[in-house]
C-alpha positions in Angstrom: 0.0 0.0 0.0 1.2 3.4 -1.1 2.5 5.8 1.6 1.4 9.6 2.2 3.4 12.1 3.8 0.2 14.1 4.2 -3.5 14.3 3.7 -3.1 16.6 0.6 -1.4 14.2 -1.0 -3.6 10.7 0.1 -6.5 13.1 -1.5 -5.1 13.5 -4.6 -4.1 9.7 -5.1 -7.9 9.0 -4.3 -8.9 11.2 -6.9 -6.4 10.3 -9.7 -7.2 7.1 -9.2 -10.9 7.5 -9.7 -9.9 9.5 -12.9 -8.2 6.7 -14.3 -10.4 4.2 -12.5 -13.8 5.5 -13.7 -12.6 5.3 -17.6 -12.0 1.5 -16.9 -15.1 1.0 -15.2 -17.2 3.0 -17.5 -16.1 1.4 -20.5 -17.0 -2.0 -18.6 -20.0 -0.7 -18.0 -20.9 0.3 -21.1 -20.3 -3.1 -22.5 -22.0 -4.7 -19.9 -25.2 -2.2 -18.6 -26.0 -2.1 -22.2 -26.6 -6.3 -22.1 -27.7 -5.9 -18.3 -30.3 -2.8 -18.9 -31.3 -4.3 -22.6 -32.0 -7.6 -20.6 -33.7 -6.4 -18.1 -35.5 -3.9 -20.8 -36.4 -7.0 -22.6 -37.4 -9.1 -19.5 -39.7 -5.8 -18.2 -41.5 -4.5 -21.4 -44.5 -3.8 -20.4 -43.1 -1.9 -17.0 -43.8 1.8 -18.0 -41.4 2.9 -15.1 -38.6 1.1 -16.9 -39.8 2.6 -20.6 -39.8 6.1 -18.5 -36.5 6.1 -17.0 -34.7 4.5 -20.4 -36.0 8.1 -21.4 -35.1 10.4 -18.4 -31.6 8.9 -18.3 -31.0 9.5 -21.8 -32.4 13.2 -21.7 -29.5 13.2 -18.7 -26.9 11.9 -20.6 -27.4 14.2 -22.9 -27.5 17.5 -20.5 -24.6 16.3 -19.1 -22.7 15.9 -22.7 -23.1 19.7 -23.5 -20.2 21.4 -23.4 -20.4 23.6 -19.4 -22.3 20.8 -17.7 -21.0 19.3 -15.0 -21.9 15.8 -14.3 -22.0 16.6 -9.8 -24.5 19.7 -10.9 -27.9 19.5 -9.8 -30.0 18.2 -12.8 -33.5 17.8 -12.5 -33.7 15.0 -14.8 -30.8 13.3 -12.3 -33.3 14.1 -9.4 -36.4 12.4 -11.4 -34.3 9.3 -11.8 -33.4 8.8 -8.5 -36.7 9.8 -6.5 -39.1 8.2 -8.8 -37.3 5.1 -10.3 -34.3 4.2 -7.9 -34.9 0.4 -8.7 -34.4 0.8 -12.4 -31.3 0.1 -14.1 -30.6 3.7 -15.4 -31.0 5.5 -12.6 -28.2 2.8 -10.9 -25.8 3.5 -13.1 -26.8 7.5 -13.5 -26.0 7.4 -9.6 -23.0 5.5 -10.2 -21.7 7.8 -12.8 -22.3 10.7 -10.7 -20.7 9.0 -7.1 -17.6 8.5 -9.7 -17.2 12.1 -11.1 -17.5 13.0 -7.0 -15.0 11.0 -6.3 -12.5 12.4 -9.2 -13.3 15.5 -7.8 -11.8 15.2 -4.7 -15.9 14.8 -2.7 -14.7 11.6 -1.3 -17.3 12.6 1.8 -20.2 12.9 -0.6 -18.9 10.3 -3.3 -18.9 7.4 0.3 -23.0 9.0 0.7 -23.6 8.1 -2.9 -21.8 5.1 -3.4 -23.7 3.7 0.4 -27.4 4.4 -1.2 -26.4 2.9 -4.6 -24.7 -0.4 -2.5 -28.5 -0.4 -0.3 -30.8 -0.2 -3.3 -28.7 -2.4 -6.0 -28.5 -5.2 -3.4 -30.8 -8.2 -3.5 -32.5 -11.0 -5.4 -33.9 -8.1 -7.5 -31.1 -5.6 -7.8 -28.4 -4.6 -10.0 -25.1 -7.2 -9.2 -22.8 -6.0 -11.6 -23.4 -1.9 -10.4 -23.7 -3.3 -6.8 -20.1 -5.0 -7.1 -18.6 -1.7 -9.0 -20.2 0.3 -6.1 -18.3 -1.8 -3.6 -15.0 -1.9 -4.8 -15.4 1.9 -5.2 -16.6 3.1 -1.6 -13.5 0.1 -0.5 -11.1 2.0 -2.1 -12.4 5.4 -0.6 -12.4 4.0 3.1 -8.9 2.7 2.3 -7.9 6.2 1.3 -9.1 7.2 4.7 -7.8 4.6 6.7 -11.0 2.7 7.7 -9.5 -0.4 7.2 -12.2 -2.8 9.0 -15.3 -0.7 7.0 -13.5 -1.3 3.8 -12.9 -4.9 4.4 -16.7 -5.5 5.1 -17.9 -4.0 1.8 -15.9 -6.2 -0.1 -16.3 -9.6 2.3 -19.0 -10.8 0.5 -16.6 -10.6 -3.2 -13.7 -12.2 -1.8 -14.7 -15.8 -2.7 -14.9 -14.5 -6.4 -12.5 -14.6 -9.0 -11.8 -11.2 -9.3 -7.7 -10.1 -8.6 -8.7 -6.2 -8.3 -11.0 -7.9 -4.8 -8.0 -9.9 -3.3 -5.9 -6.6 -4.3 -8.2 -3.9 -2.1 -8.4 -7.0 0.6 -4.6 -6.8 0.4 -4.7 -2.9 0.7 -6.7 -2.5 4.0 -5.1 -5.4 5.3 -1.9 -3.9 5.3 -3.5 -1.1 7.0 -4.8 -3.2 10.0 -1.0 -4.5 10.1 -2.0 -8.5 9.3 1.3 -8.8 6.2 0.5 -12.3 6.2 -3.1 -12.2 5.3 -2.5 -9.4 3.0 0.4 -11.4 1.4 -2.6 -14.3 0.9 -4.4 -12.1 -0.8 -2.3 -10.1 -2.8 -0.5 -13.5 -4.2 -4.3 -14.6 -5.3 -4.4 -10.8 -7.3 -1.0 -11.8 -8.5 -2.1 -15.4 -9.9 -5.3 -14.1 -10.8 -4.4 -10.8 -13.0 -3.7 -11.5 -17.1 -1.6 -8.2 -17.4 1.3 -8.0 -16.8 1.3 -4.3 -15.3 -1.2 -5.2 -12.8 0.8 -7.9 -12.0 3.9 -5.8 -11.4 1.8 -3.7 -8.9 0.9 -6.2 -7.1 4.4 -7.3 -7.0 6.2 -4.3 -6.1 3.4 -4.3 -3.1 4.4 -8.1 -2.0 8.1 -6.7 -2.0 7.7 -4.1 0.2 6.3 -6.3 3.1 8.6 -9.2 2.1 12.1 -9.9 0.8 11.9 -9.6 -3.5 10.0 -12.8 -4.9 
């Protein structure tokens, strides 16, 4: 886990990373959302609240596109989403989108408020998995960033039995920060095993050597 001399600089780490960060994750998500929200589209056609909101988030999107418009500005079209159709699909990942551009910002206190609502109302037999999993490896890394080791590790708990090297790479993080090296050296050699690039790879690497002689 990186070191900060201060808490200007832990801030801006946070929000570079979410720079970079929310290009990866948005691209995912719009490979995947589109399949996810088309399927659930498909599975809900005759639910006029879904029909609505496909319409309301598009009307966003496109607000937000114009050149001046800031994607953490009030929009009213943002507002309808959320208060009227919080269980749909597009208003998920407009409030994902949004706790993102906070968190690139440098609003890591109001990007944690967003990313906690969108982790309560994307959970369950009926909710969103793939948004609820982004949500979760998001707020972990925010709680890392502020050194709430124990909240991060219970985001992500339920994800650690998955397959996913970026999970048992955060697990690594804030278990470094509660001082356990050996369970964080578990974990980050499952990232290491479990990544297919070779510069996530090195990360992880450079991480395992600086808690334990070089592999």
């Amino acid at each position: 886990m990186a070191e900060y001399s201060n808490d200007e600089e832990r801030l801006a780490a946070i929000a570079d990373f979410f720079k970079h960060y929310r290009n990866l994750i948005l691209s995912l998500l719009i490979s995947t959302s589109v399949i996810g929200i088309g399927a659930f589209g498909i599975k809900y056609t005759n639910d006029s609240n879904n029909a609505a909101a496909s319409k309301i988030y598009a009307e966003w999107l496109k607000g937000i596109n114009q050149e001046g418009i800031n994607i953490i500005n009030e929009n009213l079209y943002y507002d309808d989403l959320i208060n009227n159709y919080e269980s749909t699909g597009f208003a998920q990942l407009a409030m994902f989108k949004k706790a993102s551009a906070l968190a690139a910002n440098s609003k890591l206190d109001e990007s944690e408020l967003y990313f906690k609502e969108l982790i309560s109302i994307s959970n369950g037999f009926f909710g969103n998995e793939l948004i609820n999993k982004m949500a979760r490896v998001s707020l972990a890394r925010i709680l890392i960033s502020k050194e709430n080791f124990n909240g991060a590790l219970k985001v992500i708990e339920n994800l650690m039995t998955g397959s996913d090297p970026f999970i048992n790479e955060l697990a690594g993080d804030a278990l470094i920060g509660q001082n356990k090296q050996d369970l964080a050296i578990e974990q980050y050699n499952l990232a290491k095993d479990l990544y297919g690039d070779d510069a996530s790879k090195n990360i992880v690497i450079m991480k395992l050597n600086n808690i334990q002689p070089v592999l």
